[in-house]
C-alpha positions in Angstrom: -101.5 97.4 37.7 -100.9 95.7 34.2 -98.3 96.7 31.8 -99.5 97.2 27.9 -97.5 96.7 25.0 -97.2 98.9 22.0 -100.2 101.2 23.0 -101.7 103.9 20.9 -101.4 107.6 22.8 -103.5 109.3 20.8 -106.5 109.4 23.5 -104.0 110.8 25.8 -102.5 113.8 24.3 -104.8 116.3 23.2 -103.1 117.3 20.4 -105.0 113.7 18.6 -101.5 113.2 17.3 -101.4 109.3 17.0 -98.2 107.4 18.4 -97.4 104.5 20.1 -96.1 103.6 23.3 -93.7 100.6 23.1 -95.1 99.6 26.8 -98.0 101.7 28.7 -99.3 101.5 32.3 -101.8 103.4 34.7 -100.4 104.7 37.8 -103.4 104.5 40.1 -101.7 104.8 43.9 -98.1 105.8 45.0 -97.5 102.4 46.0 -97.9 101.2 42.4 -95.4 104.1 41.1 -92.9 102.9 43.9 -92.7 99.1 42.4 -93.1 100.1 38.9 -90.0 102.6 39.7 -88.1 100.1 41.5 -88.3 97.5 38.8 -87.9 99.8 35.8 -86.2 102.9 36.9 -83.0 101.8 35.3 -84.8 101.8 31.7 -86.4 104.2 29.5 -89.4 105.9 31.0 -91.8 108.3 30.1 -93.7 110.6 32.0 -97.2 111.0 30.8 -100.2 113.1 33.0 -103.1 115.0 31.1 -101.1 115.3 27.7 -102.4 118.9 27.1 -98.5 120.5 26.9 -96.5 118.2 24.5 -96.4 117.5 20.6 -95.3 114.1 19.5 -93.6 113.5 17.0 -92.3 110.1 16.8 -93.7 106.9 18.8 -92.1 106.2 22.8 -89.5 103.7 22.7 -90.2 103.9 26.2 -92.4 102.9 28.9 -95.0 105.3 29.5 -96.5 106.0 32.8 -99.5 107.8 33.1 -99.9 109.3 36.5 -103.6 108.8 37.7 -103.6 109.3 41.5 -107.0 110.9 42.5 -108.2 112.8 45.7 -108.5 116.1 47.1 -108.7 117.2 51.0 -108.2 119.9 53.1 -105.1 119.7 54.8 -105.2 122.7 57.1 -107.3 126.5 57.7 -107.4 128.9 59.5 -110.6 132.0 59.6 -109.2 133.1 56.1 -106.6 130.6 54.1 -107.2 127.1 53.2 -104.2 124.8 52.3 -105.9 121.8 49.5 -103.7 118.7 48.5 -104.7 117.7 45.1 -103.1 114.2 43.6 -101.2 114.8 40.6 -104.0 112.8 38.4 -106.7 115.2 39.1 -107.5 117.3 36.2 -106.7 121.7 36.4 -109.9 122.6 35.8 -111.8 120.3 37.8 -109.5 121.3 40.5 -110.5 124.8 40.1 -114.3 124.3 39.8 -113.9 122.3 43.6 -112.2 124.9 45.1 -115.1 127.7 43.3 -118.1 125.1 45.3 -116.0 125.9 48.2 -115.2 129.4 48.2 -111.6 129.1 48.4 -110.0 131.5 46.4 -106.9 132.6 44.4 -107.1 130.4 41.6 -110.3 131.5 39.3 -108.0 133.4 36.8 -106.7 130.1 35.6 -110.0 128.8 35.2 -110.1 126.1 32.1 -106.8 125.6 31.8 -106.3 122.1 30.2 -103.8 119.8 31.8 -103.7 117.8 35.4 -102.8 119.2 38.8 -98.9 117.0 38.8 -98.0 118.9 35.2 -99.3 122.7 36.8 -95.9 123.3 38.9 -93.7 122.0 36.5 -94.9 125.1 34.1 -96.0 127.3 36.6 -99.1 127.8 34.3 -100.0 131.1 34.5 -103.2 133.2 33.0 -104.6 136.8 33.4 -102.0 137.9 36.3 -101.7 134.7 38.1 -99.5 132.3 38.2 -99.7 129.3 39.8 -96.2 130.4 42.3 -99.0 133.5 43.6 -101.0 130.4 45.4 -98.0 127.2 45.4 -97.0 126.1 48.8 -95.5 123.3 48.4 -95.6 119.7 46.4 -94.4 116.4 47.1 -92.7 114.2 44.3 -90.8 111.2 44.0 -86.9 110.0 43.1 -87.2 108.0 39.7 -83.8 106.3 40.8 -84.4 105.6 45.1 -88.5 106.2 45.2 -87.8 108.2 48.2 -90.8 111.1 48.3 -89.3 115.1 48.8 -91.1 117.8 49.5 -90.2 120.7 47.8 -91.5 124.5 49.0 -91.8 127.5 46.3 -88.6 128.5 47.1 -87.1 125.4 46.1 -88.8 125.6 42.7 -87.2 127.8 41.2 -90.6 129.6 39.7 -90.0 131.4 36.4 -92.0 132.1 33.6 -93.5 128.8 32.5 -89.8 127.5 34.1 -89.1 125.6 37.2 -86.8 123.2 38.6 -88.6 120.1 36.9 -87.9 121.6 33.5 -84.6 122.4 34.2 -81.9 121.0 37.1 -84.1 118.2 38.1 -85.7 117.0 34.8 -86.4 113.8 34.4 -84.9 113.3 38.2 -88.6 113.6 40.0 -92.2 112.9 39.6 -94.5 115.0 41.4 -97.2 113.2 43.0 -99.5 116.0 44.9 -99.5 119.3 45.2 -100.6 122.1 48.0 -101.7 125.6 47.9 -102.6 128.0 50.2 -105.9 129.6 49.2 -108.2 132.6 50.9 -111.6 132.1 52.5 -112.3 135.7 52.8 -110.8 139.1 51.9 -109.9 137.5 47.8 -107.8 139.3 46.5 -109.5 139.7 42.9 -107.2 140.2 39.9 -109.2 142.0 36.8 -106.1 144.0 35.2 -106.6 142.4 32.1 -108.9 144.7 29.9 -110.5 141.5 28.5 -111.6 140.6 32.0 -113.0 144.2 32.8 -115.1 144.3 29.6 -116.5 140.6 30.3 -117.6 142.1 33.5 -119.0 145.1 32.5 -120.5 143.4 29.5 -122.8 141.5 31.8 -123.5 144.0 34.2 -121.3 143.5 37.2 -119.5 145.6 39.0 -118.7 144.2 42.5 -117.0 140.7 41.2 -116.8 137.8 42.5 -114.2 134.7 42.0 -117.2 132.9 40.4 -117.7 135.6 38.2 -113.8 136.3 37.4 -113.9 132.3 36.6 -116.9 132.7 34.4 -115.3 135.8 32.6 -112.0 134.0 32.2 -114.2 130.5 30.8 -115.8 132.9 28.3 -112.9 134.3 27.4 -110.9 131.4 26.7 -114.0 129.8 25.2 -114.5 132.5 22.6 -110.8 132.6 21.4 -109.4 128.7 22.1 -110.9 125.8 20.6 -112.1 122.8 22.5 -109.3 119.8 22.2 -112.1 117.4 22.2 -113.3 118.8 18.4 -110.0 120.6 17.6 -107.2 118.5 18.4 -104.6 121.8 20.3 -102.2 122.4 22.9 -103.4 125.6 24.0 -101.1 128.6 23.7 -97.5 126.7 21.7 -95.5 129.7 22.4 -94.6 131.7 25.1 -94.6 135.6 25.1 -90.9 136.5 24.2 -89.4 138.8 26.6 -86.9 141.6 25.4 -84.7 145.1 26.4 -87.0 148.1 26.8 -84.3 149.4 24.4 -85.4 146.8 21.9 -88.8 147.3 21.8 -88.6 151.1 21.5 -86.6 150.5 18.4 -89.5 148.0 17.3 -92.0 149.8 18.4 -91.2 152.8 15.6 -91.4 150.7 13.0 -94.9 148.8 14.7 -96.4 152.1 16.3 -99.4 149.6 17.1 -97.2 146.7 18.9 -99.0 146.2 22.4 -96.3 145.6 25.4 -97.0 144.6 29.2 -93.8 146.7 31.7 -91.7 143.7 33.2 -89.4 145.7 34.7 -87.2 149.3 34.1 -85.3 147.5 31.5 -87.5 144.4 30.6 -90.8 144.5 28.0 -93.1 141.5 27.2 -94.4 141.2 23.9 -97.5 139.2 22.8 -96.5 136.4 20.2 -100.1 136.0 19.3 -99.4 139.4 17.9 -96.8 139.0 16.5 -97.6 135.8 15.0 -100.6 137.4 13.3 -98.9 140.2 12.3 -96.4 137.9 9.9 -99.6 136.9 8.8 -100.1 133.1 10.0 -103.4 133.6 12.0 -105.9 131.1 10.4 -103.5 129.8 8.2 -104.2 126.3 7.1 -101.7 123.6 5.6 -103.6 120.6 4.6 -104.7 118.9 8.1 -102.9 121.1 10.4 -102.2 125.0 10.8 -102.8 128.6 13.1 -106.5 128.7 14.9 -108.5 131.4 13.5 -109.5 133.1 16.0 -106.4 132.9 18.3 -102.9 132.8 16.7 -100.6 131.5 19.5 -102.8 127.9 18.8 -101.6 125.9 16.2 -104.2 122.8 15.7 -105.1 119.2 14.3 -107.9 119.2 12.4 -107.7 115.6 11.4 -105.1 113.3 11.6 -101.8 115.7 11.0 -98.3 113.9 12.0 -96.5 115.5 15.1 -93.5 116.2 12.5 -96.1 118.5 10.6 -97.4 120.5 13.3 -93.2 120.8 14.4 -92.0 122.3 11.2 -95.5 124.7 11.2 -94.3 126.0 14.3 -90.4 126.2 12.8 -91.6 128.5 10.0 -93.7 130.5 12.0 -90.4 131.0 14.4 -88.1 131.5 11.5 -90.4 134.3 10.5 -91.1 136.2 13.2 -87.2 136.2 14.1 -86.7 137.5 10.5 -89.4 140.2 10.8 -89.1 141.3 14.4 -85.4 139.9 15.0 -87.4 138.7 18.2 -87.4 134.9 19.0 -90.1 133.0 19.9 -89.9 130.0 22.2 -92.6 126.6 22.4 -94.0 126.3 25.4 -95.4 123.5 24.2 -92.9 120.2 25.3 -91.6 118.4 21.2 -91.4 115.1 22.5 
């Protein structure tokens, strides 16, 4: 366990914005988090795990930790659930592949995902119907300030849409260092709502799915529309879907007869801000180094060596717009560091 001065992060954020850390360290075991806790917890930290949800815009004055525990097992099962602890280092989408080799399922619809496995509850990432809550049973984190470990159940996560505890009363209070979910052996319960997903399937002939194949589908998908952060420098999707009144949209909706919606609730409608996004006209947009992907418009991308603070105010006009447009506002889901 060595500590680094004044460290470059751009090979850990896969944005490819380049920053420096004022001090850098790998976290390899939870004994090593405990001592570096114990002797730093009192100064400026900085929580670092895959780097696939944040934008920086300014170097860390800050000692940056970047949680790298490793290791997956089988904690419990029964004839048809599984419960897996994954460490917080391991990467999403390896995570997911594992669990496919196995058969265990209820987590193919988040298939390629970028990100690690200690980031996943703190955003409840969600695609294609699921959210990570459907399958969460619990995950164990440690106090910055004591390094005591707590285990914290779905219920006390507070699971919202991309919102929990972590990024609200406890930020910056805990560090999750594994994380369990209960999966199914047999009986999966297959999610293929999403139109995209039905046409992937019936574009290659199936018609009795499995969760390889759902995980396939949703790999294509996301393939064909999101561009790889190892040749694009992205965060996947910046903003989240804004949520508003069914009143609202019904007034919207006369003057964009073509807006799609997905039902929330009686009173509650979801609105896709890659719609609206390329609606205002930003999809493909390029400014200099930096703008809107082509071929998915909730991606804003590096295709060089942008600054953070470019990227920040592309994302600034784009919400400006779409609030003057739509009156609807659009919120990152991508963390401005």
């Amino acid at each position: 366990m060595t500590i680094i001065n004044n460290t470059s992060l751009k090979p850990f954020n896969t944005f490819g914005i380049e920053a420096k850390a004022q001090s850098f360290c790998n976290i390899n075991s939870i004994k090593d988090l405990s001592i570096v806790l114990k002797e730093h917890h009192s100064n400026p930290l900085f929580i670092l795990g895959g780097g696939s949800n944040m934008l920086l815009t300014k170097d860390i004055e800050a000692l940056v930790l970047h949680i790298n525990l490793k290791g997956i097992e089988v904690v419990s099962e029964t004839e048809n659930t599984v419960i897996v602890k994954a460490m917080a280092g391991e990467n999403w989408h390896n995570f997911v592949l594992w669990c496919l080799q196995h058969n265990y399922g209820g987590i193919e619809n988040l298939s390629l995902i970028p990100g690690n496995i200690g980031t996943a509850p703190i955003q409840n990432i969600g695609a294609y119907g699921v959210e990570l809550k459907d399958v969460f049973l619990s995950c164990e984190a440690m106090n910055i300030k004591d390094q005591s470990l707590k285990t914290f159940n779905k219920s006390d996560c507070n699971f919202g849409y991309r919102e929990s505890i972590f990024k609200q009363d406890l930020k910056g209070q805990y560090i999750i260092t594994s994380v369990n979910l209960e999966l199914t052996k047999t009986n999966h319960q297959l999610h293929t709502d999403y139109g995209v997903i039905r046409n992937e399937l019936e574009a290659n002939g199936i018609k009795a799915p499995t969760i390889q194949d759902i995980s396939n589908a949703v790999i294509a998908i996301r393939q064909s529309k999101l561009p790889d952060p190892k040749e694009i420098g992205n965060s996947g999707s910046f903003f989240k879907n804004p949520i508003i009144s069914t009143e609202d949209f019904i007034k919207l909706e006369q003057n964009f007869p073509d807006i799609p919606s997905y039902k929330i609730s009686d009173t509650a409608v979801k609105v896709p801000a890659g719609w609206l996004i390329e609606k205002a006209g930003f999809k493909g947009k390029r400014f200099k180094d930096y703008g809107v992907h082509n071929k998915q418009a909730l991606v804003l991308v590096n295709y060089g060596n942008a600054a953070g603070k470019d990227i920040l105010e592309l994302a600034q006009l784009i919400q400006s717009t779409i609030q003057r447009l739509f009156n609807i506002s659009i919120e990152t889901e991508v963390n401005i560091i």
